[in-house]
C-alpha positions as MATLAB code, in Angstrom:
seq = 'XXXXXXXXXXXXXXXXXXXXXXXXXXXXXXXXXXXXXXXXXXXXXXXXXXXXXXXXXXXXXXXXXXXXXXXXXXXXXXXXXXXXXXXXXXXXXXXXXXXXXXXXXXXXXXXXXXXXXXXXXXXXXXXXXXXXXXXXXXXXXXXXXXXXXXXXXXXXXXXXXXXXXXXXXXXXXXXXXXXXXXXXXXXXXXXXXXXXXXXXXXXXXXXXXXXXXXXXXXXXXXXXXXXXXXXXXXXXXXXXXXXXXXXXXXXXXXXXXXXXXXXXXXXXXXXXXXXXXXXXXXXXXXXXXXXXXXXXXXXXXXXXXXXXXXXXXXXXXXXXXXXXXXXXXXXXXXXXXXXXXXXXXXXXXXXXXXXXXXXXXXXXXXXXXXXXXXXXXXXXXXXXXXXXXXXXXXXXXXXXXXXXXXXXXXXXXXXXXXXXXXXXXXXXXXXXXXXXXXXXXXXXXXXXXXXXXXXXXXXXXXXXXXXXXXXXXXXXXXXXXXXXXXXXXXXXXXXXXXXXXXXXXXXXXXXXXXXXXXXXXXXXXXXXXXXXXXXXXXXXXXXXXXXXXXXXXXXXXXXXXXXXXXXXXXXXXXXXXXXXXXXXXXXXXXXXXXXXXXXXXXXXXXXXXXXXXXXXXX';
ca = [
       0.000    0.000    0.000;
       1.625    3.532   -0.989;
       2.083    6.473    1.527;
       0.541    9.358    0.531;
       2.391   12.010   -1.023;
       3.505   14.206    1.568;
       2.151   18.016    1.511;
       5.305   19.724    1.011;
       5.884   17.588   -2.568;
       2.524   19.158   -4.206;
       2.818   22.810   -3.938;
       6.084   22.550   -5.881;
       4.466   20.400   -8.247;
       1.453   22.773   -8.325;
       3.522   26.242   -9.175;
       5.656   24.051  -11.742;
       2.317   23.255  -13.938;
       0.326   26.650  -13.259;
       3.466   27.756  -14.855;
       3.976   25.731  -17.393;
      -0.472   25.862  -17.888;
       0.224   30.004  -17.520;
       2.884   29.941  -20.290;
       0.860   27.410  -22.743;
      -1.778   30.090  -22.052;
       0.402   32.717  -23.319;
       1.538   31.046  -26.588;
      -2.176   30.142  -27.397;
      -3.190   34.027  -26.594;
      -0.227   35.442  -28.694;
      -0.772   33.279  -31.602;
      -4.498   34.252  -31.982;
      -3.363   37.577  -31.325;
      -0.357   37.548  -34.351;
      -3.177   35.425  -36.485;
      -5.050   38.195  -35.993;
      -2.850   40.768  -36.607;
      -2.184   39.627  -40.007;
      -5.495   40.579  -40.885;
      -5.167   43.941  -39.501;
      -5.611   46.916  -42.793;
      -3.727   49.239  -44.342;
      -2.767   52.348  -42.173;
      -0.606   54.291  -44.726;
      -3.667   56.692  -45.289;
      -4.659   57.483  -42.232;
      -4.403   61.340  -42.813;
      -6.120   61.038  -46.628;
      -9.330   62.768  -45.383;
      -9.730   65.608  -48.604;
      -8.042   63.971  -51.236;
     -11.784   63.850  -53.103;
     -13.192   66.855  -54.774;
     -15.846   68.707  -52.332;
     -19.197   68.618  -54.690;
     -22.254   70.509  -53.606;
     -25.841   68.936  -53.834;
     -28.858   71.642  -53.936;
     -32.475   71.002  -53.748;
     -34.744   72.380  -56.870;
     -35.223   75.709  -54.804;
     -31.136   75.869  -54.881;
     -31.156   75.742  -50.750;
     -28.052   73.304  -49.894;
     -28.824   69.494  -49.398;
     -25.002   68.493  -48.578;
     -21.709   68.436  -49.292;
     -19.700   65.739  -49.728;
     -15.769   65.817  -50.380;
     -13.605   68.196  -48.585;
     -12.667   72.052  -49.957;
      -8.934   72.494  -50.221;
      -8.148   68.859  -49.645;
      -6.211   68.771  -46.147;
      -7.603   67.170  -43.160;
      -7.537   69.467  -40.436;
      -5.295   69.616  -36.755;
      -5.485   70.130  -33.513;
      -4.894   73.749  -33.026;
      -7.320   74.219  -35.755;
      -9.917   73.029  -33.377;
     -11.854   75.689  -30.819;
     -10.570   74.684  -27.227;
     -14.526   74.694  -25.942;
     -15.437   71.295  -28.843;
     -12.024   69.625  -27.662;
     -13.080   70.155  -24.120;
     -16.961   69.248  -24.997;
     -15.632   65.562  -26.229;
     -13.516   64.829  -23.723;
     -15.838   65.230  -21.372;
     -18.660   63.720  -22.609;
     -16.075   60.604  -24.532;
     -13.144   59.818  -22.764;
     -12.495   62.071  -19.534;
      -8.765   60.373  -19.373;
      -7.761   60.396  -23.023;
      -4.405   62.669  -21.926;
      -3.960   60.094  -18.853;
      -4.324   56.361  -20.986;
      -2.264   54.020  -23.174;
      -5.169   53.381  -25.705;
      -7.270   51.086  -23.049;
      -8.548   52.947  -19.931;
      -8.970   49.944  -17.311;
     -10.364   52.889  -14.864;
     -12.858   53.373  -17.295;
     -13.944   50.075  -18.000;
     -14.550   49.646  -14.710;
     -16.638   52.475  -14.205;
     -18.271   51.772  -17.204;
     -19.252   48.300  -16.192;
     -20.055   49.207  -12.465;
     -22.096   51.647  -14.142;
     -23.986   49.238  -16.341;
     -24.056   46.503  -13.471;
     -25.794   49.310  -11.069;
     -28.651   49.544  -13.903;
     -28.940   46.606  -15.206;
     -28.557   47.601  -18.893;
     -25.895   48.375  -21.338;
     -25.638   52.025  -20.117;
     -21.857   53.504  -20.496;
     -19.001   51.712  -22.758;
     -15.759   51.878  -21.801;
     -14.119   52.274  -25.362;
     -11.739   54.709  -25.360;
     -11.472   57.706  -28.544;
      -8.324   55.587  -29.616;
     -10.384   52.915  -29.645;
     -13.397   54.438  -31.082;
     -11.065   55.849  -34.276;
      -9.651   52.569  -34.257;
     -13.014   51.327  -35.465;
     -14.594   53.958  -37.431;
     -10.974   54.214  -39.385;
     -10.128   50.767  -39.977;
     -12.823   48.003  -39.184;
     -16.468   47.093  -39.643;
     -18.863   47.188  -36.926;
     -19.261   44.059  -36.697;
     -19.582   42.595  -32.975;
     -17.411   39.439  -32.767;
     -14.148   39.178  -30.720;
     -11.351   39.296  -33.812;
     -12.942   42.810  -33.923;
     -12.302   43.661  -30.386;
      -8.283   42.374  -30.495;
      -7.896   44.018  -33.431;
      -9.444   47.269  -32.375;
      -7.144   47.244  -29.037;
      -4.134   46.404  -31.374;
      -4.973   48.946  -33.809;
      -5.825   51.807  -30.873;
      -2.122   50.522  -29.292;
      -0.351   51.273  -32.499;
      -2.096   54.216  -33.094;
      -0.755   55.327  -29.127;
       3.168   54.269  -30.395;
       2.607   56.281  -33.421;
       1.087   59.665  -32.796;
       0.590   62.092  -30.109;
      -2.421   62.303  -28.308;
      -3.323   65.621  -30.294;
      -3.154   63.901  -33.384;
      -5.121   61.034  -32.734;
      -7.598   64.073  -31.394;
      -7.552   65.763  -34.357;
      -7.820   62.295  -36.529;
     -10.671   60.866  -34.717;
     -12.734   64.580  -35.566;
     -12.087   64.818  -39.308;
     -13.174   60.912  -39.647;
     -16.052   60.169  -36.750;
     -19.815   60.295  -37.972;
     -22.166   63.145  -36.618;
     -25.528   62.371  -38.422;
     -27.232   63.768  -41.595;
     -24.505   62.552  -43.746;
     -21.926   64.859  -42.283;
     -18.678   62.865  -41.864;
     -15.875   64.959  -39.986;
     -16.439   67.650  -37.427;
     -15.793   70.366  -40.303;
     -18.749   69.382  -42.335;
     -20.764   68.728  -39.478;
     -20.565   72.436  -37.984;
     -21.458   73.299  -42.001;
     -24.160   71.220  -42.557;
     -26.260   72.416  -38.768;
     -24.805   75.677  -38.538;
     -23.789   76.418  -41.677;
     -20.592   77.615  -40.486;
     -16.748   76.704  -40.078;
     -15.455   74.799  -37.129;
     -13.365   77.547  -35.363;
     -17.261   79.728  -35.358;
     -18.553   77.424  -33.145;
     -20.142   78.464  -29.890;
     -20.056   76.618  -26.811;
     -23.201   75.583  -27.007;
     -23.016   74.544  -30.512;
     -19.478   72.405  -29.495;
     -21.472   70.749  -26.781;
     -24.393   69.416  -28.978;
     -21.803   68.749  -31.812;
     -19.954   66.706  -29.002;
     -23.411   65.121  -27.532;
     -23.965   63.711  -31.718;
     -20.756   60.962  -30.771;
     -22.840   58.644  -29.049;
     -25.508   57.953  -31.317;
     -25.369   60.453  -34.272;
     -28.894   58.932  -36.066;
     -31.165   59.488  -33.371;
     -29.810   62.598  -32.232;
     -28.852   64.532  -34.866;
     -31.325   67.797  -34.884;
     -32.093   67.960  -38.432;
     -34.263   64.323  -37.295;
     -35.063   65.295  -33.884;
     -34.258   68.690  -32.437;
     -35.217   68.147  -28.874;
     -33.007   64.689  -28.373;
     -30.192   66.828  -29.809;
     -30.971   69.583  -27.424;
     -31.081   67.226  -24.417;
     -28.353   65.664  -25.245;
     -26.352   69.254  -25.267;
     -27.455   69.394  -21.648;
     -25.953   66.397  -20.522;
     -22.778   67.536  -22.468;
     -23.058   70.607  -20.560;
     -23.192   68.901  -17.079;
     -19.956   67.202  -18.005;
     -18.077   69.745  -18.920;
     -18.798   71.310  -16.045;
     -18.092   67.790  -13.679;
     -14.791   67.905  -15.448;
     -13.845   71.107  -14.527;
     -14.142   73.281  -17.914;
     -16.488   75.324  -16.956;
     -18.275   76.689  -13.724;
     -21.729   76.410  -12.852;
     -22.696   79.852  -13.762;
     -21.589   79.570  -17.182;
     -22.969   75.998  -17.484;
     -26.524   77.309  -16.290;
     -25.891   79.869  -19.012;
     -25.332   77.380  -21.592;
     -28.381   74.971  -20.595;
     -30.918   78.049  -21.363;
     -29.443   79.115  -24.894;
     -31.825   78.505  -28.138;
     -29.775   76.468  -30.698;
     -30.564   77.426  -34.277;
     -30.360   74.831  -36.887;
     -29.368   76.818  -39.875;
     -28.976   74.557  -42.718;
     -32.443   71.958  -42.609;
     -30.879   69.245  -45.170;
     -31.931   65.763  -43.675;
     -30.498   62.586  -42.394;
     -33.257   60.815  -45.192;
     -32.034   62.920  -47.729;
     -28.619   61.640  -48.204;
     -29.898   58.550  -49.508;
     -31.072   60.700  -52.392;
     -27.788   62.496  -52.379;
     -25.859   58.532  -53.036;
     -27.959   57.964  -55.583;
     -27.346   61.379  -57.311;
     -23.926   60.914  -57.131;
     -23.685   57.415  -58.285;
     -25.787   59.015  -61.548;
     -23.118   61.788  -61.661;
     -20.766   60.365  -63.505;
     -22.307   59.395  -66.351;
     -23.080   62.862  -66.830;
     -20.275   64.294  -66.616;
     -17.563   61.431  -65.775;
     -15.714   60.877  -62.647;
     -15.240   64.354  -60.749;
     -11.657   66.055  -60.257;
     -13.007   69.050  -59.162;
     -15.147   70.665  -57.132;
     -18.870   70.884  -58.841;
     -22.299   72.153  -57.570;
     -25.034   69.949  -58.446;
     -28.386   71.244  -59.064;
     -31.533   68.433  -58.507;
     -34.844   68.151  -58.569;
     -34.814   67.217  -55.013;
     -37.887   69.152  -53.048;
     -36.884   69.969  -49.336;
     -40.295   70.488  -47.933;
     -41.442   67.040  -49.600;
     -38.515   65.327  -48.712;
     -38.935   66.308  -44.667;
     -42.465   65.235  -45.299;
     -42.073   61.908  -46.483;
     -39.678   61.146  -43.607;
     -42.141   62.566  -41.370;
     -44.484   60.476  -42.502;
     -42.274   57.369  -42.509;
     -41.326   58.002  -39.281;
     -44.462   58.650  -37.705;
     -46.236   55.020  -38.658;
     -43.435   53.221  -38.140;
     -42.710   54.526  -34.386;
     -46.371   53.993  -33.593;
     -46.839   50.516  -35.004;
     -43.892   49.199  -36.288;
     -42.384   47.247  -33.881;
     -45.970   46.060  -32.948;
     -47.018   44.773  -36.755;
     -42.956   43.585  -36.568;
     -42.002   46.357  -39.212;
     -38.878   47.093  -39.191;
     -38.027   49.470  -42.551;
     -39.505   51.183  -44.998;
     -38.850   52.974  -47.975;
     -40.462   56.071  -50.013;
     -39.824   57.553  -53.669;
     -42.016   60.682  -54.498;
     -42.092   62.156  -58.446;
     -43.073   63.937  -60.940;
     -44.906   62.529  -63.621;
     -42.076   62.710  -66.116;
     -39.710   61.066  -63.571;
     -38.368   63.787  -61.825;
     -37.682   62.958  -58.088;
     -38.293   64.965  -55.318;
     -38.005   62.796  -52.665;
     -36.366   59.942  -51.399;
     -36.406   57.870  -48.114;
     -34.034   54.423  -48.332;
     -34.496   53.668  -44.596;
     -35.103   54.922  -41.255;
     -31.888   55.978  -40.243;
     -28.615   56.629  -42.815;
     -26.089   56.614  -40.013;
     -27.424   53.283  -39.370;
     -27.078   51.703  -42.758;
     -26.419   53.395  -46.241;
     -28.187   50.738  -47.958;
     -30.933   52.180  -50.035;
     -33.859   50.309  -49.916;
     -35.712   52.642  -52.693;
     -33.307   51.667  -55.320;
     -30.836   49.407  -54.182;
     -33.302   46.205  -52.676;
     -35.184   43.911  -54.499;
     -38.848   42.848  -53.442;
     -41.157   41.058  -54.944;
     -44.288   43.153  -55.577;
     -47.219   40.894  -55.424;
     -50.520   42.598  -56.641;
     -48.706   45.773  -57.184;
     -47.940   44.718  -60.597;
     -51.609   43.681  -61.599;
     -51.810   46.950  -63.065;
     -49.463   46.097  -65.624;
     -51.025   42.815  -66.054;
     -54.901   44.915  -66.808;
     -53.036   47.727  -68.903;
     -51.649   44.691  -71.263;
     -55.212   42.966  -70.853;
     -57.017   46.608  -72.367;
     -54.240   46.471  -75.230;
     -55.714   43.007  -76.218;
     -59.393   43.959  -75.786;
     -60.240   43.613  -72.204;
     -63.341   46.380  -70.849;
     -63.840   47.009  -67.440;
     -67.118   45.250  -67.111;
     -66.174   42.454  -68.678;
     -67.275   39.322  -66.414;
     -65.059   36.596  -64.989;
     -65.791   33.781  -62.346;
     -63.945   34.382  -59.566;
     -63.546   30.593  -58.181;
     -60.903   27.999  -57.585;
     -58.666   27.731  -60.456;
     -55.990   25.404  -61.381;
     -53.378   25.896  -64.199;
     -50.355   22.553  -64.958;
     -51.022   21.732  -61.371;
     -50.427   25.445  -59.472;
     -53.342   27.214  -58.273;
     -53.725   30.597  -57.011;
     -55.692   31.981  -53.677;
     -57.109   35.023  -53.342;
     -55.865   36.885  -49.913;
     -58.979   36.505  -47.626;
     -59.044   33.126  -48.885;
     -62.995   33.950  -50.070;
     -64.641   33.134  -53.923;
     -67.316   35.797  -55.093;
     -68.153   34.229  -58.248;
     -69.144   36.400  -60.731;
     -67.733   39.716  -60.858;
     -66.243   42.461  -63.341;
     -62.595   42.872  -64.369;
     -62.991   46.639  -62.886;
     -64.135   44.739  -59.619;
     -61.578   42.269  -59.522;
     -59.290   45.292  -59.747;
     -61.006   47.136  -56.731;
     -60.409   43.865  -53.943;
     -57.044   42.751  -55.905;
     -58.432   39.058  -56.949;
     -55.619   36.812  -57.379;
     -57.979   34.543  -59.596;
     -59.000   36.955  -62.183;
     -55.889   38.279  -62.453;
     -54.547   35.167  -63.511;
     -56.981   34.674  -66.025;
     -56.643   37.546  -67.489;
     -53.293   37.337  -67.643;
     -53.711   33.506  -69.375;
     -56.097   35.144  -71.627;
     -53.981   37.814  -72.621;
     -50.941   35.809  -72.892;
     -47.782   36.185  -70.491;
     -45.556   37.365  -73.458;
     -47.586   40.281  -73.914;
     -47.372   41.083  -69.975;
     -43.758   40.520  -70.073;
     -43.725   42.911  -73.315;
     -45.956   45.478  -71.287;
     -44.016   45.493  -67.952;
     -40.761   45.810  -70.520;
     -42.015   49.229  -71.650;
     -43.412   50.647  -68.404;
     -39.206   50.023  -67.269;
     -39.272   46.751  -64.998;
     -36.384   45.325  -65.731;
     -34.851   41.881  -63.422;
     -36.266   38.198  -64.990;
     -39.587   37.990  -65.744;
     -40.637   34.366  -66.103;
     -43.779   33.326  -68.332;
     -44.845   31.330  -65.233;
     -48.673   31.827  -64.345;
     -47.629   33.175  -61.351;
     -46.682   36.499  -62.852;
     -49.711   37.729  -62.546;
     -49.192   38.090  -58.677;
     -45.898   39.717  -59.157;
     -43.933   36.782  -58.024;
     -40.663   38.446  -59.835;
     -38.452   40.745  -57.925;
     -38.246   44.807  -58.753;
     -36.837   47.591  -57.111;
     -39.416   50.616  -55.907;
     -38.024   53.306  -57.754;
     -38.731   50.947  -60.980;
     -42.066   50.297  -60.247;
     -42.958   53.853  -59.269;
     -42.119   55.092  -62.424;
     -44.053   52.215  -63.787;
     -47.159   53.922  -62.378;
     -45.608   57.276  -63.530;
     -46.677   56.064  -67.205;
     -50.498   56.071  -65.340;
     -50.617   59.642  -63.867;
     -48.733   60.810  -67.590;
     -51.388   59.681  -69.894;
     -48.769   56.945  -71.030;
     -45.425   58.992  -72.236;
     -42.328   57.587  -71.380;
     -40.624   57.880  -68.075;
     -37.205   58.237  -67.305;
     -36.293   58.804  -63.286;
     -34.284   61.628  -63.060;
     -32.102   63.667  -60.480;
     -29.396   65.702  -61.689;
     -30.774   69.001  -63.494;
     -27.739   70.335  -64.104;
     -23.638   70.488  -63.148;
     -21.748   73.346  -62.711;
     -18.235   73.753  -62.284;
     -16.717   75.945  -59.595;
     -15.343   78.442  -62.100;
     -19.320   78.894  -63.284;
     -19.081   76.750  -66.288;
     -22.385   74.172  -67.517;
     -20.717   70.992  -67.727;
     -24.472   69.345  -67.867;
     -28.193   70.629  -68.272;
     -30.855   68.359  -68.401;
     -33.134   69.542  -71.673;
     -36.788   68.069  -71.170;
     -36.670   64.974  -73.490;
     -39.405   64.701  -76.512;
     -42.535   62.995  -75.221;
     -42.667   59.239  -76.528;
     -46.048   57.667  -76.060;
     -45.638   54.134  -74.828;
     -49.200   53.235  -74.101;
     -52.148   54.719  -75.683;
     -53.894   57.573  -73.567;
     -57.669   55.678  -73.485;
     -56.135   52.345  -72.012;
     -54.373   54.473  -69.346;
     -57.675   56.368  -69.049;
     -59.580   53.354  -68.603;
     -57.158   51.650  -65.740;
     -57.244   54.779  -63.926;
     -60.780   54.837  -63.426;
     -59.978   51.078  -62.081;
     -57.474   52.420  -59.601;
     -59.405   54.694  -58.407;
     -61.879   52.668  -56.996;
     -59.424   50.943  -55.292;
     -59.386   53.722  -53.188;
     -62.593   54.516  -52.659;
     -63.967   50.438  -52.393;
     -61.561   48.439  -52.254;
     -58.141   47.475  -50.746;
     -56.390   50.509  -50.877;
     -59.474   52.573  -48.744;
     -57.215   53.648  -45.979;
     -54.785   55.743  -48.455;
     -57.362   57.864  -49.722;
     -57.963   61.323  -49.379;
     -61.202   63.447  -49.637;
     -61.858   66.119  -52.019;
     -58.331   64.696  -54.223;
     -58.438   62.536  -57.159;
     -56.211   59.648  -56.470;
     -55.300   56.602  -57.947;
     -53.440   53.426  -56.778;
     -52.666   49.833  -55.977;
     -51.844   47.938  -52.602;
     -49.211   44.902  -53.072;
     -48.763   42.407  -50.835;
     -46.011   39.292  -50.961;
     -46.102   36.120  -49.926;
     -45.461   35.300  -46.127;
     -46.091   39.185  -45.601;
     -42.055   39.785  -46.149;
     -43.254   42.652  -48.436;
     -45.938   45.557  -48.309;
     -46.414   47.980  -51.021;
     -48.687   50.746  -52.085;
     -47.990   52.716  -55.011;
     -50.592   55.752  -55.362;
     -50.345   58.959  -57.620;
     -52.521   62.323  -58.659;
     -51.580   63.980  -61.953;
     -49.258   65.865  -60.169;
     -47.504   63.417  -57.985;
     -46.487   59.700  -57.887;
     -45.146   57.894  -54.287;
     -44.669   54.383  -54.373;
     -44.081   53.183  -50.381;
     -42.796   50.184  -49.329;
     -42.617   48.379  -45.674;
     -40.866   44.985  -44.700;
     -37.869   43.890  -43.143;
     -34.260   43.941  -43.990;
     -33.480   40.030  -43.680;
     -37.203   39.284  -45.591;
     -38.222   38.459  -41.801;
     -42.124   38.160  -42.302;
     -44.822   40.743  -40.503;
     -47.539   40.341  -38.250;
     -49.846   40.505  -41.227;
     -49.246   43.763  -42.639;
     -50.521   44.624  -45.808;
     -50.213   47.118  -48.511;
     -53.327   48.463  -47.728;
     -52.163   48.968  -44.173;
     -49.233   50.669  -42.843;
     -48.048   51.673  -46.475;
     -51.103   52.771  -47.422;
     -51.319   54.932  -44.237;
     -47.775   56.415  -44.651;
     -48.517   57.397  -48.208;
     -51.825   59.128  -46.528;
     -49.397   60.828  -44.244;
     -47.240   62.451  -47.168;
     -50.050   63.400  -49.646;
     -51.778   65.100  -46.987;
     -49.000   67.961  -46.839;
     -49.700   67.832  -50.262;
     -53.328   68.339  -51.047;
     -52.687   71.411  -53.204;
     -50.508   70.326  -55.396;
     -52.053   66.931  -55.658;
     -55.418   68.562  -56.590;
     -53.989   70.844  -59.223;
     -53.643   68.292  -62.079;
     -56.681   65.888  -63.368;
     -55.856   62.577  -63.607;
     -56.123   60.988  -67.656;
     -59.673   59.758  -67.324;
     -60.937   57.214  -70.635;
     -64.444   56.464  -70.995;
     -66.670   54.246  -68.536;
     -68.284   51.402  -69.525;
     -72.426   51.981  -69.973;
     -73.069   49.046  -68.766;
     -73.558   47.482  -65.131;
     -71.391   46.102  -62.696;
     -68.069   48.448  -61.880;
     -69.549   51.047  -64.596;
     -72.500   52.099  -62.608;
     -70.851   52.033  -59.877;
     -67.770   54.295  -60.759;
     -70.485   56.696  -61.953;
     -72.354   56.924  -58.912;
     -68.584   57.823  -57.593;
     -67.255   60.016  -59.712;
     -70.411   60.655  -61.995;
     -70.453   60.564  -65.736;
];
């Protein structure tokens, strides 16, 4: 039988393998740390801020939109800075920047006493090295490679520079909302003013933007952004930079927003200058572009957007939503790709792909009155089957007999389909061709529904051809470039009307649309005393809602869904899209009213005839 290993033999034995478990440790947490560091980007052009020429975008009323690029080309340093914004940030950002290495252990662990204490992600203990680290070099992604390379980049960045430079780095490259990238163009684009003009209490709500520049930038929401200013404030003056009387002071100034271009707007702005340079190739210099952009529109649509969305968004499980407003000729004046562009760039008006479900049976009906369709022509709305597929209507209901014009009004999947097999799918295809849906339209019967994928500035100009009286439709921007000696390097001449669909067939399906706002699915977009016209779309699952109304003045196609095609608690287009478009055209109802839609003759007969004249009259 062995003795037992006497006491004195295992702490030895102990401390040799923690050492050697200490040391393995080590190796493992270097070598992720050097396999990460291979990955690590390019720093060489760190201080490349202005290289690009600075191009100015103005609205149709010539008031400023933004400005992208820099004027002059060189980033700007330290001392350019007022002392008040340099004191603002670090008081409201990182209190011991002058004191830390990069990493601030002190203020982690205030940070996550702090969060602890309320039980919520309240304070993060990122430092501004850190924070430039981030913005400069790596996505925001949330995964631990990012973290270790984000300390590794932010300890570099320490061995490199001084602490005024990585200052003066982190405020020509860190976000502030509305588009305005840099500190520089952010005190142009809310005060409309250089950087070294700031007041105090402009610094402070400049410096309050840093930790969430989307929802508190005051072009979207002035009073956040003047709350915010106030807690800046009370920092500054915990920190020592100012005294209480001046602080007080500060709290009870007005802060004037000067220059009213919106955080929405800029997705308008990315699309004009991806358009730019096939107008006048890539820019070397700076250019002010003129567009048809409408201000007052454009603050309305994101109004609107944002208003139905923050009351019943999350509950219908809503997440986006998108908004093109136009001309009948094309030209845009407005455009929403999202709720928030400091959030994502991604522009869900022309860059996302949806399918548009009964949006499209317009197209389907315009083809259909090409070939000889009328309005009262009679179809049996009941369970059809075609090779083996067969459609459902949305309530999952059959009303038997009813009139093409009808089957318009409550969007029947069943009579759409047949008239779209009676037509022939070729002739849709060749129809939705000329209106300007491009992508891959199959000759499935399932067109009808809309089962192909467009984008919604395509099929708003689609219904463009509707309010027009059928000429063709080209979406437009740019108006005109000049160059910053004065010279036209483009003007946009108004293009020779082509007709693409004759007038009476466009008169005829606008009589349709219209009573499917005043009887059927699209009820809740309607407006009394206007004209209106328009179509509710709805995809399968509920991924996508769309409604897509116009006057003769105006055309706004709407869209609502989710960014991952997550589906909805059974939202609609003739729900919240239908409402937001409400919400817009209701600012509108002058200019809405002041052009007559293309009307063609209504049927003498019964059915969707009489009724549309007991609507509208003869």
């Amino acid at each position: 039988m062995s003795e037992a290993e006497p006491p004195r033999q295992f702490l030895p034995r102990f401390a040799y393998w923690g050492l050697v478990g200490f040391l393995w440790l080590g190796l493992a947490i270097g070598a992720l740390v050097f396999f990460y560091a291979l990955d690590l980007p390019d720093t060489d052009d760190l201080w490349k801020t202005g290289s690009q020429p600075e191009l100015s975008i103005y609205a149709r009323d010539d008031g400023l939109v933004a400005r992208r690029g820099r004027r002059g080309g060189r980033p700007m340093r330290f001392d350019d800075f007022p002392p008040h914004l340099i004191n603002a940030v670090i008081a409201v950002e990182d209190r011991r920047f002058f004191k830390h290495f990069g990493l601030d252990p002190r203020g982690l662990l205030r940070a996550l006493a702090v969060n602890i204490r309320q039980g919520r992600l309240a304070q993060g203990g990122s430092t501004l090295t850190q924070q430039l680290a981030k913005n400069v070099f790596l996505t925001p992604e949330r995964s631990f490679k990012r973290k270790v390379q984000e300390l590794l980049l932010a300890f570099w960045l320490e061995a490199h520079f001084s602490k005024k430079d990585i200052l003066a780095l982190y405020l020509n490259r860190v976000y502030f909302g509305s588009g305005a990238y840099g500190v520089q163009a952010a005190a142009e684009t809310y005060f409309s003013r250089p950087v070294q003009n700031l007041t105090r209490v402009e610094a402070a709500m400049l410096a309050g933007l840093l930790k969430a520049p989307s929802r508190y930038a005051p072009t979207r929401d002035p009073a956040a952004a003047a709350r915010r200013a106030r807690i800046v404030i009370a920092a500054m003056q915990d920190a020592g930079f100012i005294n209480a009387e001046l602080a007080a002071e500060m709290a009870e100034q007005d802060i004037i927003i000067t220059n009213r271009s919106t955080d929405g707007a800029h997705y308008a702005v990315d699309w004009t200058l991806d358009q730019l340079p096939d107008f006048v190739g890539r820019p070397r210099a700076d250019l002010d572009v003129m567009t048809t952009l409408d201000r007052p529109m454009q603050l309305a649509a994101e109004r609107a957007i944002n208003r139905v969305l923050a009351a019943q968004g999350e509950a219908r499980q809503a997440g986006q939503a998108a908004m093109v407003v136009m001309t009948p000729d094309g030209a845009i004046r407005a455009m929403v790709g999202g709720r928030a562009y400091g959030k994502s760039q991604f522009n869900r008006a022309v860059q996302a792909r949806r399918q548009p479900g009964s949006a499209f049976k317009p197209v389907v009906y315009l083809a259909a009155l090409e070939n000889g369709l009328a309005a009262g022509d009679v179809f049996d709305d009941a369970p059809l089957s075609i090779n083996g597929w067969s459609p459902k209507n949305y309530d999952g209901r059959y009303r038997g007999a009813v009139t093409a014009g009808e089957a318009m009004a409550h969007s029947l999947n069943t009579v759409a389909v047949q008239i779209s097999e009676q037509t022939g799918r070729d002739k849709v295809i060749d129809m939705a061709r000329r209106l300007g849906l491009s992508g891959r339209l199959r000759a499935h019967p399932s067109l009808a529904l809309g089962t192909f994928e467009v984008s919604l500035l395509q099929l708003t100009a689609a219904y463009a051809h509707f309010a027009n009286g059928g000429q063709q439709v080209v979406p437009h921007i740019i108006q005109a470039v000049i160059s910053a000696s004065g010279q036209s390097l483009y003007d946009r001449l108004a293009p020779v009307a082509l007709p693409v669909v004759d007038g009476r067939h466009i008169g005829v399906l606008n009589n349709m649309l219209r009573a499917v706002m005043t009887i059927g699915t699209g009820r809740a977009a309607r407006l009394d005393g206007i004209a209106l016209a328009g179509k509710t779309g709805t995809s399968q699952n509920w991924r996508d809602a769309w409604f897509i109304g116009y006057s003769g003045a105006l055309v706004v196609g709407v869209w609502v869904g989710n960014d991952d095609g997550a589906a909805m608690a059974r939202v609609s287009g003739g729900g919240l899209p239908a409402e937001i478009f409400a919400a817009f055209m209701a600012e509108q109802k002058e200019l809405a009213a002041s052009v007559a839609l293309p009307e063609g003759a209504l049927p003498k007969s019964g059915g969707i005839g009489a009724l549309l004249r007991r609507l509208f009259g003869d």
